[in-house]
NUBA-605187 format. One record per atom (N, C-alpha, C): residue in one letter; z, x, y. Coordinates in steps of 0.001 Angstrom, whole numbers, padded with zeros to 6 digits, always signed. Each point is the difference from the previous one (the first is absolute). Example, Ala and Ser with C-alpha at 12.3 -4.5 7.8 and 13.67 -1.06 7.14 Angstrom:
BEGIN
A+007800+013190-005690
A+000000-000890+001190
A+000000+000900+001200
S-000720-000350+001050
S+000060+000820+001190
S+000730-000770+001090
***
This chain:
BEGIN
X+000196+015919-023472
X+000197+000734+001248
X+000386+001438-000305
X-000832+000926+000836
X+000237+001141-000535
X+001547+000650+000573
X+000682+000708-000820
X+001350+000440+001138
X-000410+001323+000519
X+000424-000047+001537
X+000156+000534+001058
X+000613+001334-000403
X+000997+000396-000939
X+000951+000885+000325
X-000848+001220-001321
X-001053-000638-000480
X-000483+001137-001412
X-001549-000579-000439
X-000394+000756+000286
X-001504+000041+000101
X-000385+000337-001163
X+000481+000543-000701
X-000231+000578-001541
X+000749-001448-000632
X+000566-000837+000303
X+000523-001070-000788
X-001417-001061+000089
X-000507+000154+000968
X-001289-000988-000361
X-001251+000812-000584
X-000090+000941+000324
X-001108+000704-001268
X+000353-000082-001912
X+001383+000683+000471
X+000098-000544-001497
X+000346-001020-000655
X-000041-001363+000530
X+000087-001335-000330
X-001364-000349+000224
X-001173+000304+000867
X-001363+000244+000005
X-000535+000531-001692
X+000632+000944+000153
X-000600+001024-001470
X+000283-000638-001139
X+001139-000479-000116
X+000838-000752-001648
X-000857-001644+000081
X-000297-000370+000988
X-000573-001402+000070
X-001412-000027-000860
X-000347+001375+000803
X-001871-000245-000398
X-000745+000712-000982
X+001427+001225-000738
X-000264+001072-000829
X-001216+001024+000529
X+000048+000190+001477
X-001591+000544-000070
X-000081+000812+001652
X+000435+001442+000060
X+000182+000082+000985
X-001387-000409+001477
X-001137+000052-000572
X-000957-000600+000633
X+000285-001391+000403
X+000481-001013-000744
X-000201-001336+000590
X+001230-000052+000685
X+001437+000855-000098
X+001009+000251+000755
X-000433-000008+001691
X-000869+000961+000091
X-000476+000447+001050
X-000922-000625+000898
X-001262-000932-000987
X-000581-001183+000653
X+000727-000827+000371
X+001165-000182-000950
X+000763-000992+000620
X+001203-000248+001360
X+000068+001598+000150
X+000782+000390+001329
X-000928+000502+000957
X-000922-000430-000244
X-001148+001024+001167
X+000506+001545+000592
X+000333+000383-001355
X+000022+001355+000639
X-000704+001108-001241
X+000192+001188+000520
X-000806+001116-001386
X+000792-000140-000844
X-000923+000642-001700
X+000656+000155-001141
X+000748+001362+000324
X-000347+000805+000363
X+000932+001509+000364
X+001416-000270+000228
X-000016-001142+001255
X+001506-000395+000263
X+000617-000634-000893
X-000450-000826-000961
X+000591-000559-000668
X+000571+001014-001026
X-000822+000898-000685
X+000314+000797-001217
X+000929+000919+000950
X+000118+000600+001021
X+000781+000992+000465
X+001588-000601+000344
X+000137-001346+000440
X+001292-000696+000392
X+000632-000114-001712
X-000905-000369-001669
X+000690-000126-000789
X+000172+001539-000985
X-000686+000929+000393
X+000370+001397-000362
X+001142+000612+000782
X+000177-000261+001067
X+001118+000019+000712
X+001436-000134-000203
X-000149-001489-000339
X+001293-000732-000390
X+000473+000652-001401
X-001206-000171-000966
X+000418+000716-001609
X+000754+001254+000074
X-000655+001313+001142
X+000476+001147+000265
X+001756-000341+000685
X-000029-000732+000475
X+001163-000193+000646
X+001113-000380-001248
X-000238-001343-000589
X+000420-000575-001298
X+000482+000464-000990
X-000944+000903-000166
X+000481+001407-000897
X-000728-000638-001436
X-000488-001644+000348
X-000868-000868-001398
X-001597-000077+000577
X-000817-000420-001470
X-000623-000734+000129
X-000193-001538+000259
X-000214-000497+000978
X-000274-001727+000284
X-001113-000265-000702
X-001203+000839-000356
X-001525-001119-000726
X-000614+000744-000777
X-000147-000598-000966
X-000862+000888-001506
X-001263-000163+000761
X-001382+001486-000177
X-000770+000090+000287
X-000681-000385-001497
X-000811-000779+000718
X-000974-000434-001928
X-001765-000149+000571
X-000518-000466-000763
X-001399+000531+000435
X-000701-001580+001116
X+000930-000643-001036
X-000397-001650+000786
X+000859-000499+001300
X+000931+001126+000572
X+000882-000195+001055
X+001480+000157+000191
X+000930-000103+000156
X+001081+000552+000232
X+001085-001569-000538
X+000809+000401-000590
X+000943-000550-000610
X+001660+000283-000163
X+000931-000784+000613
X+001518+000146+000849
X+000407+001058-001112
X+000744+000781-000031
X+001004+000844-001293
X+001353-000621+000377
X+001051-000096-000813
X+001491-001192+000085
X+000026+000406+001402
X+000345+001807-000114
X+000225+000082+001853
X-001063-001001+000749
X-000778+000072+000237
X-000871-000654+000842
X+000424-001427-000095
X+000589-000868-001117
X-000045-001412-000127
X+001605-000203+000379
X+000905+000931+000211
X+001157+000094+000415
X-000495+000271+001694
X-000640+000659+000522
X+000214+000257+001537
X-001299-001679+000236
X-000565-000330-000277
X-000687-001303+000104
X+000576-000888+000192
X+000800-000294-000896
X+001034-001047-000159
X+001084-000453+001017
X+000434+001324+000745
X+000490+000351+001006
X-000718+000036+001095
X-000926+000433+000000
X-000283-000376+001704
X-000308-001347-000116
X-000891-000695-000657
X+000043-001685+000034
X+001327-000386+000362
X+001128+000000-000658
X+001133-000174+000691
X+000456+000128+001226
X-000310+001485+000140
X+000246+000331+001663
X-000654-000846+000998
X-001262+000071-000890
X-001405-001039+001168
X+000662-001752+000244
X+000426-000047-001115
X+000996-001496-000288
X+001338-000050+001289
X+000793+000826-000008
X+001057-000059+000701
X-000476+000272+001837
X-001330+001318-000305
X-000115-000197+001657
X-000221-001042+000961
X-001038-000759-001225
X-000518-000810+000611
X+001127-001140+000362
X+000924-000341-000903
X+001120-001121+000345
X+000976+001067+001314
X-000138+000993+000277
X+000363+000850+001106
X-000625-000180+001030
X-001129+000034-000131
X-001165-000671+001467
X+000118-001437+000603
X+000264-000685-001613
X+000842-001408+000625
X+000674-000417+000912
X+001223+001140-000746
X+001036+000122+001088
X+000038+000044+001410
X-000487+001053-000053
X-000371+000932+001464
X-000754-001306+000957
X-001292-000865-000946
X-000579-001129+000654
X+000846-000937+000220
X+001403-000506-000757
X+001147-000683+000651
X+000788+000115+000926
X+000008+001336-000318
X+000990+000609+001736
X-001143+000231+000925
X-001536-000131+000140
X-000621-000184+001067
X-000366-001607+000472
X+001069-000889-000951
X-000591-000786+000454
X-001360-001031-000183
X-000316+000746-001015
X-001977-000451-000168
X+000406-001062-001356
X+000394+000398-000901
X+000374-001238-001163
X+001292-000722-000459
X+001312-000103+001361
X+000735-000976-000196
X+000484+000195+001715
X+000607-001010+000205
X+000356-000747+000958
X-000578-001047+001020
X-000073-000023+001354
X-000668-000649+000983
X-000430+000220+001202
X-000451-000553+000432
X-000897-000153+001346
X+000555-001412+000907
X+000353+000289+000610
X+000827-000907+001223
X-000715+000366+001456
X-000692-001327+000100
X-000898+000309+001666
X+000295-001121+000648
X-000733-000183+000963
X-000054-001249+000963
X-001514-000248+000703
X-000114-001248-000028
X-001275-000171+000704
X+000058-001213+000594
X-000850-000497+001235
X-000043-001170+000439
X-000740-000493-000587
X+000378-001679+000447
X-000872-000942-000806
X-001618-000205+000624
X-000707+001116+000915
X-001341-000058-000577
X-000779+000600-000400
X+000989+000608-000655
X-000303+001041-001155
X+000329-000250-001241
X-000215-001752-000288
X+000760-000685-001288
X-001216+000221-001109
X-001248-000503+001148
X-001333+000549-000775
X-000781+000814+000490
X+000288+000987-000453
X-000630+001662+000458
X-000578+001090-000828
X+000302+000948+000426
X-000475+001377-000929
X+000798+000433-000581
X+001543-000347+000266
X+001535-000182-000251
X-000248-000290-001969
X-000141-000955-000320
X-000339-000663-001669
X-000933+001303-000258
X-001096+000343+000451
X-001031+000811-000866
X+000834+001687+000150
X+000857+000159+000058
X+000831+001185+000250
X+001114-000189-000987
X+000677-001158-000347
X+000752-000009-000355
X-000231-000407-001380
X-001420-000607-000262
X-000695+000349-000973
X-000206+000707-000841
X-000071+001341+000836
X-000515+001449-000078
X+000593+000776-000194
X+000965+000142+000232
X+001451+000709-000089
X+000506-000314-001678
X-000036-001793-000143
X+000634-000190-001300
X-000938-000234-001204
X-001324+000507+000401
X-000844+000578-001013
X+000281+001349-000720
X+000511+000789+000924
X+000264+001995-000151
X+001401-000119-000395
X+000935-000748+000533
X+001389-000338-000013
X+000892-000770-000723
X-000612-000758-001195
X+000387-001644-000049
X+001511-000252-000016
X+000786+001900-000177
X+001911-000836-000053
X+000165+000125+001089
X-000761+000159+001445
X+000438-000106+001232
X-000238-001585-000123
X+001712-000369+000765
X+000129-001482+000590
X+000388-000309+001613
X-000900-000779+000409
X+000109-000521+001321
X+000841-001169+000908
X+000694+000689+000861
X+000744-000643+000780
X-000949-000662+001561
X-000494-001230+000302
X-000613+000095+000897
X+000584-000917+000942
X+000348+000270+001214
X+000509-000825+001357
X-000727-000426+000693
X-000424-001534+000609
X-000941-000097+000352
X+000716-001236+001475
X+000165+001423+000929
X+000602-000875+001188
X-000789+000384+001210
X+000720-000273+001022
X-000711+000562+001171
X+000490+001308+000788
X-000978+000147+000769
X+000283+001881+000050
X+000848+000122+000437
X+000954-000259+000973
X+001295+000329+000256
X+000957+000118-001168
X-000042-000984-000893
X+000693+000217-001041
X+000087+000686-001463
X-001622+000607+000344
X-000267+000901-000831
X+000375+001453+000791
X-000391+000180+000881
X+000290+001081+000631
X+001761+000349-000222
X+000624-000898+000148
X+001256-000183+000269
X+000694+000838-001351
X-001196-000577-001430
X+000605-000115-001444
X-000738+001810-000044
X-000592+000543+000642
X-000272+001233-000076
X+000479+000912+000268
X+000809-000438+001298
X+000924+001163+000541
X+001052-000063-000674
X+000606-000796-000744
X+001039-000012-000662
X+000119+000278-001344
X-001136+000262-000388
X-000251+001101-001143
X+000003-001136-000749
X+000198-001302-000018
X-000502-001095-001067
X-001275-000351-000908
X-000999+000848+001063
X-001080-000082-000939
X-000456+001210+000681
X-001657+000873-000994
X-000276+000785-000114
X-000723+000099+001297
X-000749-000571+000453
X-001012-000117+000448
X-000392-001646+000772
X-000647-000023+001274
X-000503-001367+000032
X-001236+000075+000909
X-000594-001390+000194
X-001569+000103+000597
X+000563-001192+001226
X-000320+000537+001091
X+000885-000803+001185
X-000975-000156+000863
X-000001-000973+001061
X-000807-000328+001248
X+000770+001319+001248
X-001023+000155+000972
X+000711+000437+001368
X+001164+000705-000979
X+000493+001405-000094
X+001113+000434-000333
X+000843+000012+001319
X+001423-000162+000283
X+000577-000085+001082
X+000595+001077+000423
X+001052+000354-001731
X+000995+001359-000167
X-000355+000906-000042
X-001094+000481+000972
X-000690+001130-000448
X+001232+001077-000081
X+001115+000381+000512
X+000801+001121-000673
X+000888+000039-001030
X-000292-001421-000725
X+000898-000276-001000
X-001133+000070-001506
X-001203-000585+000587
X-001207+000049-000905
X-000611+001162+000206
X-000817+000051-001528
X-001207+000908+000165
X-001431+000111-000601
X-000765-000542+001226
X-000958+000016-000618
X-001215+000751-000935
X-000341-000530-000830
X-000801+000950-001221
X-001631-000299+000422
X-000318-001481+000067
X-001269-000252+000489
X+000104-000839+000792
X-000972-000773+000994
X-000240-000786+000062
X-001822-000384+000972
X-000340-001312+000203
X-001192-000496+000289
X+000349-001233+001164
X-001114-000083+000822
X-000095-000873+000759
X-000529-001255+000096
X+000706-000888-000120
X-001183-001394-000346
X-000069-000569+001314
X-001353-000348+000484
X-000530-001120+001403
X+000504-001185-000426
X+000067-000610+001300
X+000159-001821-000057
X-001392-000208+000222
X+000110-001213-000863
X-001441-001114+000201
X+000032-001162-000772
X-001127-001015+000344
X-000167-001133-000309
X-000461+000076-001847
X+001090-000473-000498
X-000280-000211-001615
X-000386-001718-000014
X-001393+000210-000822
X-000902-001225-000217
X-000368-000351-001256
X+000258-001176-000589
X-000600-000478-001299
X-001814+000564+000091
X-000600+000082-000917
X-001338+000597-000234
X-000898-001433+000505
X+000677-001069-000435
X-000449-001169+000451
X-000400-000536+000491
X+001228+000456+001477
X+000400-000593+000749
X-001491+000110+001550
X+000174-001033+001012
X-000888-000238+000885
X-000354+001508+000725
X+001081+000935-000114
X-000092+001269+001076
X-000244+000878-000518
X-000049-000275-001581
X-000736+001552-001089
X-001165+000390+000531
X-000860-000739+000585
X-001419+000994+000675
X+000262+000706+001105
X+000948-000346+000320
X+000020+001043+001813
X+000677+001186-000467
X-000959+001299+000717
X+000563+001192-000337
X+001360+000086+001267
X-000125-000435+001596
X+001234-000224+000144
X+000578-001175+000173
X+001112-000021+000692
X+000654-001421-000124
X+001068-000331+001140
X-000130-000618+000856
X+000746+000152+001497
X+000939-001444-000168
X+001052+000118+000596
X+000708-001078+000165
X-000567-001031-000081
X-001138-000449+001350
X-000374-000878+000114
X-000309-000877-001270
X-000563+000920-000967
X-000650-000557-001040
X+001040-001014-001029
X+000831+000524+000257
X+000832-000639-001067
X+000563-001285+000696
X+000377-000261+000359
X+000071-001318+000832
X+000376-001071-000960
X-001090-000335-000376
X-000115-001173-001036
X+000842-000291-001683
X+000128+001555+000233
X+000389+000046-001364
X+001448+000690-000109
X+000609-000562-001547
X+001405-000010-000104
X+000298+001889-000128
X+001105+000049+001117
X+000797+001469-000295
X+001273+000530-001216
X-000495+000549-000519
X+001246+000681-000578
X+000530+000941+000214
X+001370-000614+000692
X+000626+001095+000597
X+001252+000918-000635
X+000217+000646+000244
X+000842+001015-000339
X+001559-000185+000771
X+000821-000663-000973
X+001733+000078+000306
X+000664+001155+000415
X+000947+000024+000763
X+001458+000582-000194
X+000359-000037-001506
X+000435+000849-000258
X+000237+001157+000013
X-001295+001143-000250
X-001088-000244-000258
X-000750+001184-000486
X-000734+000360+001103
X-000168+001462-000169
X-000153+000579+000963
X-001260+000198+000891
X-000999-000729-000734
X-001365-000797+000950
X+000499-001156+001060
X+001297-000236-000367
X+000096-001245+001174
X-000142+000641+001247
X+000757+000701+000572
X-000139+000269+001393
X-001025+000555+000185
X-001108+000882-000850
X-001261+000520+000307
X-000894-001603+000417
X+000150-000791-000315
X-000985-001378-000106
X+000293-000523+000792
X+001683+000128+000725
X+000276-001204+001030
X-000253+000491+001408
X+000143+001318-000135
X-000648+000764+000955
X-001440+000126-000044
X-001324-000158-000652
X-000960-000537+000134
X-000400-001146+000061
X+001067-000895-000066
X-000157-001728+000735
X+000207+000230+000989
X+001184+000736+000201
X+000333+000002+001846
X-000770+000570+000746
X-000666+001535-000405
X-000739+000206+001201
X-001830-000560+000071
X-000362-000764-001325
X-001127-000980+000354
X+000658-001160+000663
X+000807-000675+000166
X+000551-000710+000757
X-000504-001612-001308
X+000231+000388-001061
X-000683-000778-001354
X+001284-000823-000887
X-000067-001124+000505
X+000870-000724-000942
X-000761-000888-001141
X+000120+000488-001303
X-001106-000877-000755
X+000682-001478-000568
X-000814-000861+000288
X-000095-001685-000086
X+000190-000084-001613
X-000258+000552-000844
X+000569-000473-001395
X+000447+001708-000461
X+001186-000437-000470
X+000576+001330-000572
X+000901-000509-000976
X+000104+000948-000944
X+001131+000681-000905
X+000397+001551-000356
X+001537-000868+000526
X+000956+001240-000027
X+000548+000600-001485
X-000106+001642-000122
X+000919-000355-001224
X+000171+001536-000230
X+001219+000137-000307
X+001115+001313-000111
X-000535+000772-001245
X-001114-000284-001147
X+000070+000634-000884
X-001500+000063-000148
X-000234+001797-000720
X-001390+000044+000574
X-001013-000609-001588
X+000730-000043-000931
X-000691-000516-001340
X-000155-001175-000088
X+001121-001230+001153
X-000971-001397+000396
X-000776+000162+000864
X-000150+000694+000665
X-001042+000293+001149
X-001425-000129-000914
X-000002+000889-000862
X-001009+000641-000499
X-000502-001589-000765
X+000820-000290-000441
X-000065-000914-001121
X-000528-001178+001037
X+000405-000474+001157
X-001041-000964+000702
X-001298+000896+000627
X-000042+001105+000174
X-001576+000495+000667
X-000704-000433-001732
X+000786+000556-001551
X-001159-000083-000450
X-000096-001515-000412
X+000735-001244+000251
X-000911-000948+000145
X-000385-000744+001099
X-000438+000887+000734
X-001113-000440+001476
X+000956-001014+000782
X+001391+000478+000316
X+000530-001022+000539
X+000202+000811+001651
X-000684+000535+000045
X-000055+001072+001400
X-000165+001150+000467
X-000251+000988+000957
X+000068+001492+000442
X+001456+000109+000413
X+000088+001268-000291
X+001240+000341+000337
X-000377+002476+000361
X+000893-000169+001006
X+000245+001407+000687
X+001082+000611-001289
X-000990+000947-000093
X+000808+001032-001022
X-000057+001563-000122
X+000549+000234-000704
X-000536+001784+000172
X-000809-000024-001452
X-000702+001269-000086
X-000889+000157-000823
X+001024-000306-001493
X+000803+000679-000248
X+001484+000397-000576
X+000128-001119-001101
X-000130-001125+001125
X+000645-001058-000495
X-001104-000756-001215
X-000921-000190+000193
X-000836-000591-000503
X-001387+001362-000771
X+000357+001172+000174
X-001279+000587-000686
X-000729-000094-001298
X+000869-000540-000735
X-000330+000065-001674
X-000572-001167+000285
X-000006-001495+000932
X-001046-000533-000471
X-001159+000016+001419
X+000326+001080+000640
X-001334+000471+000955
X-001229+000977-000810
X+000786+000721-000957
X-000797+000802-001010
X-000657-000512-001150
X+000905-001298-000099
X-001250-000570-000946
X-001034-001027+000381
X+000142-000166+001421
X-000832-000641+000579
X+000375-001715+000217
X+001016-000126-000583
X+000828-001360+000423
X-000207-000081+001453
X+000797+000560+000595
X+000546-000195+001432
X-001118+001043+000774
X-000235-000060+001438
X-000914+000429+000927
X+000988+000813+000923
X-000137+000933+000206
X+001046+000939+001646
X-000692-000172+000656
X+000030-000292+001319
X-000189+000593+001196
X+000838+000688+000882
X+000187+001397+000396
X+000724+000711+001172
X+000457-000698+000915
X+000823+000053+000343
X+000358+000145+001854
X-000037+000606+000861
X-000829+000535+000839
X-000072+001066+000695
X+000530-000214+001205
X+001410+000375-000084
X+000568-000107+001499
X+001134+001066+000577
X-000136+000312+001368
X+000537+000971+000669
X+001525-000667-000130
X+001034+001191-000173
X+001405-000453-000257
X+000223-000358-001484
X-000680-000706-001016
X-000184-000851-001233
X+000286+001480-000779
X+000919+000061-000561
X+000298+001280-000970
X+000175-000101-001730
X-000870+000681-000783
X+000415-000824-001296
X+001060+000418-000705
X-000339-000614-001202
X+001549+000120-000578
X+000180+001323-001462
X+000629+000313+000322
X+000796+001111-000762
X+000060+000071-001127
X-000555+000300-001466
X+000749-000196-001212
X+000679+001277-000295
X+000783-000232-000445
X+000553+002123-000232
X+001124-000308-001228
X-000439+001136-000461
X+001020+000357-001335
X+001259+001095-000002
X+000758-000770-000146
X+001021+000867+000592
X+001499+000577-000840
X+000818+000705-000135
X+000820+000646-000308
X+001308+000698+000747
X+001065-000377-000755
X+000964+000815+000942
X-000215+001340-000152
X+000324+000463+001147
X-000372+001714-000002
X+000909+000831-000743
X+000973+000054-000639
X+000863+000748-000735
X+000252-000784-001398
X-000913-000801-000186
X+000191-000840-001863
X-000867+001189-000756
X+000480+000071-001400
X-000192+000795-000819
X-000756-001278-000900
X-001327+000015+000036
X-000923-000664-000631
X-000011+000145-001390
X-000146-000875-001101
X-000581+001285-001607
X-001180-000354+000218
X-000860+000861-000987
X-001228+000478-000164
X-000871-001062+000124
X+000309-001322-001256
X-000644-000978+000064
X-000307-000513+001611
X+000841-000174+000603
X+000437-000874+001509
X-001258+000417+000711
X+000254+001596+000024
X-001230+001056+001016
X-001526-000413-000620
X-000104-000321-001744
X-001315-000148-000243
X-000497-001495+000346
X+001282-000769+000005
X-000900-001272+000652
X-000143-000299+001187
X+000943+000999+000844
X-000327+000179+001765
X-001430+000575+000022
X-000307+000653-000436
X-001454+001026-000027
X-001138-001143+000091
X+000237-000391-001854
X-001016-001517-000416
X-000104-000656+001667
X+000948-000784+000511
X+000456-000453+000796
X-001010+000392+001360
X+000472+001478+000057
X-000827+000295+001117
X-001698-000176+000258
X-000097+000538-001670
X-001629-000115-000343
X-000306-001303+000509
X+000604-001048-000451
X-000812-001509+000150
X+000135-000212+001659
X+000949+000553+000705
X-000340-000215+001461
X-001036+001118+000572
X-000076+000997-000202
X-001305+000590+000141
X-001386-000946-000298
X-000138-000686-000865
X-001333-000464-000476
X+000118-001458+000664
X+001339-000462+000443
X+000185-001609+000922
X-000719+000436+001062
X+000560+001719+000413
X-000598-000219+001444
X-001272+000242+000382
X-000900+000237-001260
X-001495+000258+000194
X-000889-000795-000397
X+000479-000897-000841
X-000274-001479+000233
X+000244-001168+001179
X+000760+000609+000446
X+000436-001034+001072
X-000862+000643+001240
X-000151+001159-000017
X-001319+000522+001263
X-000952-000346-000101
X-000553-000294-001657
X-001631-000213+000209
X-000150-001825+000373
X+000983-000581-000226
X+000337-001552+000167
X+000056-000390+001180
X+001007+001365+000509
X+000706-000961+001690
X-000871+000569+001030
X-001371+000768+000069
X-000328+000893+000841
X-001300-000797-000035
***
């Protein structure tokens, strides 16, 4: 790495490397002029010669193998100085403390955090994996850095950095009897087992309020509070179930599971947003995996247009 603070320290560690002010110069992509003028320079300054001129190329004189010797050193210490500087930013020791809900257990969440401890590997991760009130809760209180929440509530306690909109609709095994219909009306389902969405998560009242105002009580159902058994009976064909895109996309994208929309007046979708207390002093790392972070919801939500539309 070349240092920043002496430009003549990498020419003439260029020059002593290759004996040759020409390949010095190929090798910095810059002219031979500059090169010979930065080490006539320094000599004039020096009050020495740094390089025997000989016919086959240039060769250190003690001075020269004494100031060599030394900047390698210097180049040695800056660089454990840049270290530094990368410790107090944060980038090669400490952690990352976030929060996310659980349906975001299998997400874009892993391929980020992936990604991060590819560039990063002494960054270590703290991850909370509750529900948004209680992540939200662990945000404002400066407990964790950052979290990925449903519907934000606190909006003056939170602050949001990004967020995307996910529709409700009918999530379907690929399998299953209703995978050919591009739509899919109450009526249709009738016959077949519901999976429904519990208290506490926050599709319940979106769903019970679309039972109530179809006036739709379904004849075989299961209930259940957690959305990774949910998932885990749609993917073995043990029923449809009302979900948001959110919940189930990673296996709508690979073609497991089938969406269909809901298109209904009043029917509002649901919220993902990434959020932050507004006066936390982030480190560097935190902000680069909020960014990562943001990127992968940018590209959720343009996948999820060409899908849900």
């Amino acid at each position: 790495m070349a240092l920043p603070f002496s430009r003549f320290a990498e020419y003439f560690i260029a020059v002593a490397k290759t004996g040759s002010l020409r390949k010095a110069a190929d090798q910095l992509f810059i002219s031979v002029s500059a090169v010979h003028r930065q080490i006539v320079l320094a000599e004039e300054e020096l009050g020495v010669a740094l390089f025997e001129r000989l016919p086959n190329g240039l060769k250190l004189t003690l001075a020269g193998e004494l100031l060599y010797a030394d900047l390698l050193s210097w180049q040695k210490d800056f660089q454990m100085t840049q270290k530094r500087l990368n410790e107090i930013q944060g980038l090669q020791r400490g952690s990352i403390d976030f929060g996310v809900i659980s349906a975001l257990s299998e997400s874009f969440i892993t391929d980020v955090i992936q990604s991060i401890h590819q560039d990063y590997p002494w960054i270590n991760f703290n991850i909370r994996v509750l529900d948004s009130d209680s992540v939200a809760d662990f945000v404002i209180n400066a407990e964790l850095d950052f979290g990925l929440i449903l519907n934000p509530k606190h909006q003056h306690q939170l602050q949001v950095s990004s967020f995307i909109e996910m529709p409700l609709g009918f999530v379907i095994p690929k399998q299953h009897p209703l995978a050919n219909k591009e739509k899919i009306y109450f009526s249709d389902t009738l016959e077949f087992n519901h999976i429904i969405a519990a208290a506490p998560l926050i599709i319940h009242d979106h769903v019970m309020a679309l039972y109530k105002k179809h006036d739709f009580n379904p004849p075989h159902q299961i209930e259940c509070n957690d959305i990774r058994m949910m998932l885990s009976l749609l993917r073995n064909n043990l029923g449809i179930g009302i979900m948001s895109y959110l919940d189930a996309y990673a296996f709508i994208e690979n073609g497991e599971f089938l969406f269909r929309t809901i298109h209904e007046n009043g029917l509002h979708p649901i919220t993902l947003a990434l959020c932050v207390a507004p006066k936390r002093q982030l480190s560097r790392i935190s902000q680069i995996m909020m960014n990562l972070i943001i990127e992968h919801m940018e590209a959720l939500k343009l996948s999820m247009t060409e899908i849900t539309q």
